[in-house]
MARZAVEX-919225 format. One record per atom (N, C-alpha, C, CB): residue number from 1; residue in three letters; x negated, y, z negated. Coordinates in Angstrom, 2 decimals. Glycine has a CB too. Example, Ala and Ser with C-alpha at 12.3 -4.5 7.8 and 13.67 -1.06 7.14 Angstrom:
residues 2
+-----+-----+---------+---------+---------+
:   n : res :      xx :      yy :      zz :
+-----+-----+---------+---------+---------+
:   1 : Ala :  -13.19 :   -5.69 :   -7.80 :
:   1 : Ala :  -12.30 :   -4.50 :   -7.80 :
:   1 : Ala :  -13.20 :   -3.30 :   -7.80 :
:   1 : Ala :  -11.31 :   -4.47 :   -9.05 :
:   2 : Ser :  -12.85 :   -2.25 :   -7.08 :
:   2 : Ser :  -13.67 :   -1.06 :   -7.14 :
:   2 : Ser :  -12.90 :    0.03 :   -7.87 :
:   2 : Ser :  -14.08 :   -0.60 :   -5.72 :
+-----+-----+---------+---------+---------+
END
This chain:
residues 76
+-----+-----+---------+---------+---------+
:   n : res :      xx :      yy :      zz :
+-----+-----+---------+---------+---------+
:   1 : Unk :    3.71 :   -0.32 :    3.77 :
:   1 : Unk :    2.45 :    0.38 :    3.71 :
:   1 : Unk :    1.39 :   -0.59 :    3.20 :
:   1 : Unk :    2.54 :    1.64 :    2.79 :
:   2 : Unk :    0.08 :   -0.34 :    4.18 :
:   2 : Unk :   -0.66 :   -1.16 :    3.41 :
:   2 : Unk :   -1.68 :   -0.80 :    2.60 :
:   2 : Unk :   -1.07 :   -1.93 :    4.05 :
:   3 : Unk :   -1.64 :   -2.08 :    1.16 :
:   3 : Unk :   -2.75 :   -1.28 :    0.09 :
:   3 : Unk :   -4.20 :   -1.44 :   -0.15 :
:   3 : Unk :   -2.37 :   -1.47 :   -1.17 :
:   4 : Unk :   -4.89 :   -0.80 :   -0.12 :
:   4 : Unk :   -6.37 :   -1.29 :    0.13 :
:   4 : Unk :   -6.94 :   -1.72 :   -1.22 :
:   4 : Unk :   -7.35 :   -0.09 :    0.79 :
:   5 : Unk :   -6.34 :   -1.82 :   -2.35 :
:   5 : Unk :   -6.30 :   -2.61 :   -3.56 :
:   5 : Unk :   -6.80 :   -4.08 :   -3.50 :
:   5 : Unk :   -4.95 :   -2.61 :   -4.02 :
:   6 : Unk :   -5.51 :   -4.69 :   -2.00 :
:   6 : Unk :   -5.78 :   -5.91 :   -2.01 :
:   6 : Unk :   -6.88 :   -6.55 :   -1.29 :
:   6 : Unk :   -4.83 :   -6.39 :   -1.72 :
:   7 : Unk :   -7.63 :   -5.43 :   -0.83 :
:   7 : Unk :   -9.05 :   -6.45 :   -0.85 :
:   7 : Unk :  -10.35 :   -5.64 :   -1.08 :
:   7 : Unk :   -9.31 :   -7.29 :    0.71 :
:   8 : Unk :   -9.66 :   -5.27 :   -2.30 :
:   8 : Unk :  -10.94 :   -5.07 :   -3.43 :
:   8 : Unk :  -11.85 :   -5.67 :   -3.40 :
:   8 : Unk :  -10.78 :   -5.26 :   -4.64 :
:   9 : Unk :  -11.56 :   -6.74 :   -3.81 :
:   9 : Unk :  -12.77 :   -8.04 :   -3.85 :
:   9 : Unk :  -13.68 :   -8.59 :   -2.31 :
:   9 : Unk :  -11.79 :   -9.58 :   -4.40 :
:  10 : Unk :  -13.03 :   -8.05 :   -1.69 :
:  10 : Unk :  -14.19 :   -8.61 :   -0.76 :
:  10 : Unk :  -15.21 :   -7.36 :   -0.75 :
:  10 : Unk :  -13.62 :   -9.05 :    0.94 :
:  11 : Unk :  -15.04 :   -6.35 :   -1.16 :
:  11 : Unk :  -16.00 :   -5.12 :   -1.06 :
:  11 : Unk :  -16.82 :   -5.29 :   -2.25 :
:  11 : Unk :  -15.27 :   -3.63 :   -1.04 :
:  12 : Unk :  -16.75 :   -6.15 :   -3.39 :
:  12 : Unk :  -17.47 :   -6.50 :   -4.75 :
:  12 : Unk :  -16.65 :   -5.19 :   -5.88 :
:  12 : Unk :  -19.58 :   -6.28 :   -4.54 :
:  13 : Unk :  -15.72 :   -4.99 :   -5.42 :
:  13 : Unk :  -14.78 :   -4.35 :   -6.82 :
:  13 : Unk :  -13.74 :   -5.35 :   -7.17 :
:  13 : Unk :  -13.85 :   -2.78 :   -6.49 :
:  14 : Unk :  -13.41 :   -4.83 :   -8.47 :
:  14 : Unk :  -12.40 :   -5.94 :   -9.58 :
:  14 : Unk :  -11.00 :   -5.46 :   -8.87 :
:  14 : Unk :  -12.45 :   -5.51 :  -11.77 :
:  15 : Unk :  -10.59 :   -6.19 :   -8.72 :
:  15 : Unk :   -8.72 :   -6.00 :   -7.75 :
:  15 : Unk :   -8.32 :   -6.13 :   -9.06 :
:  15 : Unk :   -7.80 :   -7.48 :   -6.30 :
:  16 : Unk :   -6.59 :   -5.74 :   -9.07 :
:  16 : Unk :   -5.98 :   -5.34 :  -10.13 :
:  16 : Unk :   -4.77 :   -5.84 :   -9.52 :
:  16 : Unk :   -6.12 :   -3.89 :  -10.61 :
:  17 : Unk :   -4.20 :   -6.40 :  -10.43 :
:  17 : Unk :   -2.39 :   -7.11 :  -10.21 :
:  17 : Unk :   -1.92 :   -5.55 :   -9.07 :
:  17 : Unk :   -0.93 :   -7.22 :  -12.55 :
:  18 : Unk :   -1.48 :   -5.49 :   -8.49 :
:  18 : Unk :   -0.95 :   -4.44 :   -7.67 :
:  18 : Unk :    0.24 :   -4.07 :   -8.27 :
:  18 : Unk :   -0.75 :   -4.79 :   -6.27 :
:  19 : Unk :    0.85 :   -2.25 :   -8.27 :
:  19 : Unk :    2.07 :   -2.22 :   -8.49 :
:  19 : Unk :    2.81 :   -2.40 :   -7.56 :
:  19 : Unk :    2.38 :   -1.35 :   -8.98 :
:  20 : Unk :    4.43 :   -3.08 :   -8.17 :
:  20 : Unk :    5.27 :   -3.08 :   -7.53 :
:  20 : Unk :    5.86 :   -1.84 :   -6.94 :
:  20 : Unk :    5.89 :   -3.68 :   -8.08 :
:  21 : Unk :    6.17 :   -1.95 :   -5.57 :
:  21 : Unk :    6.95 :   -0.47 :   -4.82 :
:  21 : Unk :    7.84 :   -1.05 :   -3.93 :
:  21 : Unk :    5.90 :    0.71 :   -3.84 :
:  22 : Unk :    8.71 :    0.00 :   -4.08 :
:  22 : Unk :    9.71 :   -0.07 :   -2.68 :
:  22 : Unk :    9.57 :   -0.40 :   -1.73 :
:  22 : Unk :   10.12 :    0.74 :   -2.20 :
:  23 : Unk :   10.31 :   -1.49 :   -0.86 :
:  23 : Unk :    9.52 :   -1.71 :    0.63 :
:  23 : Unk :   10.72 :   -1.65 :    0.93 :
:  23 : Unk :    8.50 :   -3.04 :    1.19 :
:  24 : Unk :   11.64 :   -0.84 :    1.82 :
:  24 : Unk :   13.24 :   -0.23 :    2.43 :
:  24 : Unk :   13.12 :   -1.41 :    3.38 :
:  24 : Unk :   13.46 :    1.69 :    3.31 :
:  25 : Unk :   14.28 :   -2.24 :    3.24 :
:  25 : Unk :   14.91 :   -3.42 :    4.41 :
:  25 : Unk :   15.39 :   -2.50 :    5.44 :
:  25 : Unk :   16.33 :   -4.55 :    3.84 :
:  26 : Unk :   16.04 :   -1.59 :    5.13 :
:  26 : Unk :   16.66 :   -0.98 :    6.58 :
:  26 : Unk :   15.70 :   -0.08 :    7.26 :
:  26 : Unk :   18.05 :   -0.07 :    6.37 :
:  27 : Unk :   14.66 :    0.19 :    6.67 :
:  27 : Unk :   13.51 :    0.56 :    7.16 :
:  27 : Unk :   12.95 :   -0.58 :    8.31 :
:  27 : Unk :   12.59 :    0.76 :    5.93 :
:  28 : Unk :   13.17 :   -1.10 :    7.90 :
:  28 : Unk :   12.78 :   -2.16 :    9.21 :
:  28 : Unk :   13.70 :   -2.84 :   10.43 :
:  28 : Unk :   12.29 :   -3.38 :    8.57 :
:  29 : Unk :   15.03 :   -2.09 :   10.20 :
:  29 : Unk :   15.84 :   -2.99 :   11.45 :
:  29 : Unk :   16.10 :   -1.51 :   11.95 :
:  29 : Unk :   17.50 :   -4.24 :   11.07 :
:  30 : Unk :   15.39 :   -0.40 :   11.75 :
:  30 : Unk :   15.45 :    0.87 :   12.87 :
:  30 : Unk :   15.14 :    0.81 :   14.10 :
:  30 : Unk :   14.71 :    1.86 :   12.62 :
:  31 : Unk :   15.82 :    0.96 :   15.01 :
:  31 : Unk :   15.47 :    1.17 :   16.58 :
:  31 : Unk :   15.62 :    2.16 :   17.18 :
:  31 : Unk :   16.03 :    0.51 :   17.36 :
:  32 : Unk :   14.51 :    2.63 :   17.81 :
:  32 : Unk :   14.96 :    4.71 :   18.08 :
:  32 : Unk :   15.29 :    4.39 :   19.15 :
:  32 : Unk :   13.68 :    6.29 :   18.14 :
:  33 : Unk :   15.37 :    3.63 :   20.01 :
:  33 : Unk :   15.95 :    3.29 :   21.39 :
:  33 : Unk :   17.16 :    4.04 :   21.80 :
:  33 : Unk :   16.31 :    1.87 :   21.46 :
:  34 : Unk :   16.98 :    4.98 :   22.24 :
:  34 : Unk :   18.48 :    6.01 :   22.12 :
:  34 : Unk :   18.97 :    6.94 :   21.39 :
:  34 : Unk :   19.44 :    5.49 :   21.92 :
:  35 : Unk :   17.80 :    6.75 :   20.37 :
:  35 : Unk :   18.76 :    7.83 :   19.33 :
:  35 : Unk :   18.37 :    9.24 :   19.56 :
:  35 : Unk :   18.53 :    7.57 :   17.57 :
:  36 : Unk :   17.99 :    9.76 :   20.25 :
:  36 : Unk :   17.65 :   11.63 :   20.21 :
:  36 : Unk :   18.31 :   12.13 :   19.40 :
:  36 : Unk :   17.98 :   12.60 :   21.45 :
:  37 : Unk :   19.25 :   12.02 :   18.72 :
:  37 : Unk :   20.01 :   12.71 :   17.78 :
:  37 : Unk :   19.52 :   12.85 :   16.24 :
:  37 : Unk :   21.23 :   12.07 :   17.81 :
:  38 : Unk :   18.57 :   12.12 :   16.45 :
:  38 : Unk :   18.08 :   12.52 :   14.60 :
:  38 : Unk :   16.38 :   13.24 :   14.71 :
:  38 : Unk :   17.93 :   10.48 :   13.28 :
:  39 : Unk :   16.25 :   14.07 :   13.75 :
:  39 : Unk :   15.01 :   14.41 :   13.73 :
:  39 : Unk :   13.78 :   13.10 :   13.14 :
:  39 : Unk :   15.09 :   15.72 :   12.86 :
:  40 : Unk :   13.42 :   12.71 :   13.63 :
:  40 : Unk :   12.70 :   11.00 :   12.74 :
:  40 : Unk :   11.81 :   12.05 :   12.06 :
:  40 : Unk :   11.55 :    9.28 :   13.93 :
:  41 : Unk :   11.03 :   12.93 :   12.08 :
:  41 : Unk :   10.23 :   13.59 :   10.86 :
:  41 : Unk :   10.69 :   14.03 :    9.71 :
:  41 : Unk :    9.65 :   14.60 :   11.17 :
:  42 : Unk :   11.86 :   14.25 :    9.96 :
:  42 : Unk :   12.64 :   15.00 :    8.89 :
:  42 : Unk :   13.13 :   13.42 :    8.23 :
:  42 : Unk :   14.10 :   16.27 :    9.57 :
:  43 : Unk :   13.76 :   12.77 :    8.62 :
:  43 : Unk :   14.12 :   11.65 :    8.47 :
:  43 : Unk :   12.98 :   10.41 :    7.33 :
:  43 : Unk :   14.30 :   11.33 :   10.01 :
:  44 : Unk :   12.00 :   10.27 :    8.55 :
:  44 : Unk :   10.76 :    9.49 :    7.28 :
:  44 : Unk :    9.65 :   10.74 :    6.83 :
:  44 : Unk :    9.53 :    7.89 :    8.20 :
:  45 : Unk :   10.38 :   11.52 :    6.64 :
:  45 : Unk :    9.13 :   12.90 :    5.71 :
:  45 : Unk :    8.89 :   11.74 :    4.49 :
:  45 : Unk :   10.16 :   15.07 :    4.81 :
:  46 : Unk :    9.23 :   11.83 :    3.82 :
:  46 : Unk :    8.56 :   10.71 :    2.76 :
:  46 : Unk :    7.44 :    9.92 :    2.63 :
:  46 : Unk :    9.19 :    9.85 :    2.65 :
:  47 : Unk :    7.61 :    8.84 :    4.06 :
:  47 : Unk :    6.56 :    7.75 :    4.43 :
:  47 : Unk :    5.35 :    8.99 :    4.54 :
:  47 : Unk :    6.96 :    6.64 :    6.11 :
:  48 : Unk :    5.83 :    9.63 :    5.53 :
:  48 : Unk :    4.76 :   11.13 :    6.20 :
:  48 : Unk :    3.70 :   11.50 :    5.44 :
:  48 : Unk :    5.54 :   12.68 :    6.30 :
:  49 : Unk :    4.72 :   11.51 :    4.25 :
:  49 : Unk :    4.05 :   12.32 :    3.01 :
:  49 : Unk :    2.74 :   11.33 :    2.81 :
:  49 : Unk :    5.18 :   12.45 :    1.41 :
:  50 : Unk :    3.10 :   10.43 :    2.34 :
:  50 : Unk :    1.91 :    9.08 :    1.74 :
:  50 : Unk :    1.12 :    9.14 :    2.93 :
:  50 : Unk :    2.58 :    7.18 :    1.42 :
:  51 : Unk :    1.36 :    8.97 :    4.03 :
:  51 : Unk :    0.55 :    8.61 :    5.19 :
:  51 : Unk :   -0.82 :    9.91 :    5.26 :
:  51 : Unk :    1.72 :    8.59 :    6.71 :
:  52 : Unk :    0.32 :   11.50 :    5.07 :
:  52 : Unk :   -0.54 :   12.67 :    4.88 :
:  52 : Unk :   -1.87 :   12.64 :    3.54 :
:  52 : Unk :    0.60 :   13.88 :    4.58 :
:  53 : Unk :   -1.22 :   12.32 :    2.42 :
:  53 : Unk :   -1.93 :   11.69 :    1.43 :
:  53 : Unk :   -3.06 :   10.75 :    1.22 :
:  53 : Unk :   -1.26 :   11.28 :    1.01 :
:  54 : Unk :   -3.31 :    9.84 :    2.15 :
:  54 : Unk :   -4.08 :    8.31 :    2.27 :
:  54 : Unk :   -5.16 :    8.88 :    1.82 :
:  54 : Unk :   -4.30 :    7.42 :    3.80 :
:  55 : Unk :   -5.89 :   10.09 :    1.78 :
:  55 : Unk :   -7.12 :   10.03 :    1.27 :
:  55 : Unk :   -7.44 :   10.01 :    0.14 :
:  55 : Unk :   -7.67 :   10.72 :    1.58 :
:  56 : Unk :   -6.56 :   10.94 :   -0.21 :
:  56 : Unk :   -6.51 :   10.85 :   -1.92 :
:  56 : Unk :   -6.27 :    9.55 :   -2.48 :
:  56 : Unk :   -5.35 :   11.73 :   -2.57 :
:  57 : Unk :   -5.52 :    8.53 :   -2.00 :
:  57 : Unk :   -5.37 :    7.14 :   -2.31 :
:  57 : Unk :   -6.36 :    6.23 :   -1.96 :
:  57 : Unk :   -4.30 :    6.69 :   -1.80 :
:  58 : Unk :   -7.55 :    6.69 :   -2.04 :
:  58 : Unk :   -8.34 :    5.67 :   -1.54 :
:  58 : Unk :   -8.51 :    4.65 :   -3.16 :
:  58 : Unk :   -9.95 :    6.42 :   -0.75 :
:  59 : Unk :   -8.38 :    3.33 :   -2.68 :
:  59 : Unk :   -9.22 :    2.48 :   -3.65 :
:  59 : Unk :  -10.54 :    2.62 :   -4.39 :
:  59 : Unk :   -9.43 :    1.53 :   -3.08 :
:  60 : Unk :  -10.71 :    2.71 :   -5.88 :
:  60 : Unk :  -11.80 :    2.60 :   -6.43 :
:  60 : Unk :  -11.86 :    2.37 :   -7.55 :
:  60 : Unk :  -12.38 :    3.34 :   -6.28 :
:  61 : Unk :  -13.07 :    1.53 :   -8.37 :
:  61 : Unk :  -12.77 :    0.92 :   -9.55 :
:  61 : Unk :  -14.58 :    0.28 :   -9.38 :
:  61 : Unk :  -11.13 :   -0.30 :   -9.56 :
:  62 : Unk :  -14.52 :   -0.54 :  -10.96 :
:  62 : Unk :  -16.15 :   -0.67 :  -11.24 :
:  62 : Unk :  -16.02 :   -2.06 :  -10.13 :
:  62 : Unk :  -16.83 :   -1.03 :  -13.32 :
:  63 : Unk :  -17.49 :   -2.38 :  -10.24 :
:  63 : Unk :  -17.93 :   -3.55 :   -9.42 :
:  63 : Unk :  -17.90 :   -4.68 :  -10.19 :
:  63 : Unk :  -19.27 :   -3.42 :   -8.86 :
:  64 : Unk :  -17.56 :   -5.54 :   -9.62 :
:  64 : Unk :  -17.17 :   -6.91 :  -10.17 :
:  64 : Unk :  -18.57 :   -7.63 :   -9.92 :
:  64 : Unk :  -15.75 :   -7.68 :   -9.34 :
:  65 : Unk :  -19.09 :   -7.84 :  -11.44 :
:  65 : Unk :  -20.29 :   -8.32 :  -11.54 :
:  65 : Unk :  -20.63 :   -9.59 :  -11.73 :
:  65 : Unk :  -20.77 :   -7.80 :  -12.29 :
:  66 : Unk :  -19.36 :  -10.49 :  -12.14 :
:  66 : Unk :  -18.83 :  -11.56 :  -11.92 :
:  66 : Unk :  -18.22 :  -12.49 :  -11.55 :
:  66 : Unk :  -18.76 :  -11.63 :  -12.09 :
:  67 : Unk :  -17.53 :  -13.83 :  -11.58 :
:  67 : Unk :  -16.71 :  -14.06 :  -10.88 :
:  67 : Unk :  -15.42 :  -14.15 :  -11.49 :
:  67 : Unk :  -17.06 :  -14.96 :  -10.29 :
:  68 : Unk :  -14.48 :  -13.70 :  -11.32 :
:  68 : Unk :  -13.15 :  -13.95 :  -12.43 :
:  68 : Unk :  -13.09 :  -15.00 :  -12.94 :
:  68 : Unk :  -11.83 :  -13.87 :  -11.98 :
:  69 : Unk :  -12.52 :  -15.67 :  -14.28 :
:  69 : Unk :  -12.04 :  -16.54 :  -15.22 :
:  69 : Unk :  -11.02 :  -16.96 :  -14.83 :
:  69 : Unk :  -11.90 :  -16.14 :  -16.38 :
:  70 : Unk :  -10.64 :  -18.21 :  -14.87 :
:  70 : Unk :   -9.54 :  -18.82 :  -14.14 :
:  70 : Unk :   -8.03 :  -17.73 :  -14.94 :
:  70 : Unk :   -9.56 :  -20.92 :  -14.51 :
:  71 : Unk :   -8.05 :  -17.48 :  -16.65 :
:  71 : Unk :   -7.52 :  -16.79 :  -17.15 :
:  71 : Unk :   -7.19 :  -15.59 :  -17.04 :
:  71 : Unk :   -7.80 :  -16.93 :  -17.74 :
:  72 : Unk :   -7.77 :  -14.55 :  -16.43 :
:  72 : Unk :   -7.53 :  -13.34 :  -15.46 :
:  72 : Unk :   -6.62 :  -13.06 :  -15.68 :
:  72 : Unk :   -7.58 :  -13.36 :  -14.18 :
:  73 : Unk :   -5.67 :  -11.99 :  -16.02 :
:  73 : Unk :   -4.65 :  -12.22 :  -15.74 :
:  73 : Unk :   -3.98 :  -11.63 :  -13.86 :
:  73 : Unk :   -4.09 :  -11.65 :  -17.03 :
:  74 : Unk :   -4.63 :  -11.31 :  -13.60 :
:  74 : Unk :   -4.79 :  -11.19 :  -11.58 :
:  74 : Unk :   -4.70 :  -12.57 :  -11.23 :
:  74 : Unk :   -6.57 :  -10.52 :  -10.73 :
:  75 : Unk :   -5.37 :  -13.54 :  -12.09 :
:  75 : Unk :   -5.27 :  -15.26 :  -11.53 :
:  75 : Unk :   -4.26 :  -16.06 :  -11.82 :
:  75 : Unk :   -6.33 :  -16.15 :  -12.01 :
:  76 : Unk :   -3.56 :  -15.18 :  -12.63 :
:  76 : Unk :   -1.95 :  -15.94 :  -13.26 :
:  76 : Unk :   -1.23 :  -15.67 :  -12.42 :
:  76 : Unk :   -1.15 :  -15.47 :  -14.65 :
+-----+-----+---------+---------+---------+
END
């Protein structure tokens, strides 16, 4: 999933170390090529969910009125 956190900064808001989340490996070697046998909604309801959600997740935070300090801790 992608987070719109990470480009805070080009919009003139302060980005924030991002949290860490789950990213499923076998989520990615799925091939529905054949499979009729599973419901895939029922299956990634989860992802669904967040995807249904995205608005409420929108990015927001104060404006970065400066330029970060090499010390940051976002720059570490």
């Amino acid at each position: 999933m992608y987070n719109l956190d990470r480009v805070m900064r080009q919009f003139g808001l302060k980005q924030r170390i991002p949290p860490l989340h789950s990213i499923s490996i076998e989520l990615r070697k799925i091939d529905l090529r054949g499979k009729t046998d599973k419901d895939w909604s029922t299956e990634h309801s989860a992802y669904l969910c967040l995807w249904n959600e995205r608005v409420s997740n929108i990015a927001t935070d104060d404006i970065l009125k400066k330029p970060l300090k090499f010390y940051d801790p976002y720059m570490l």
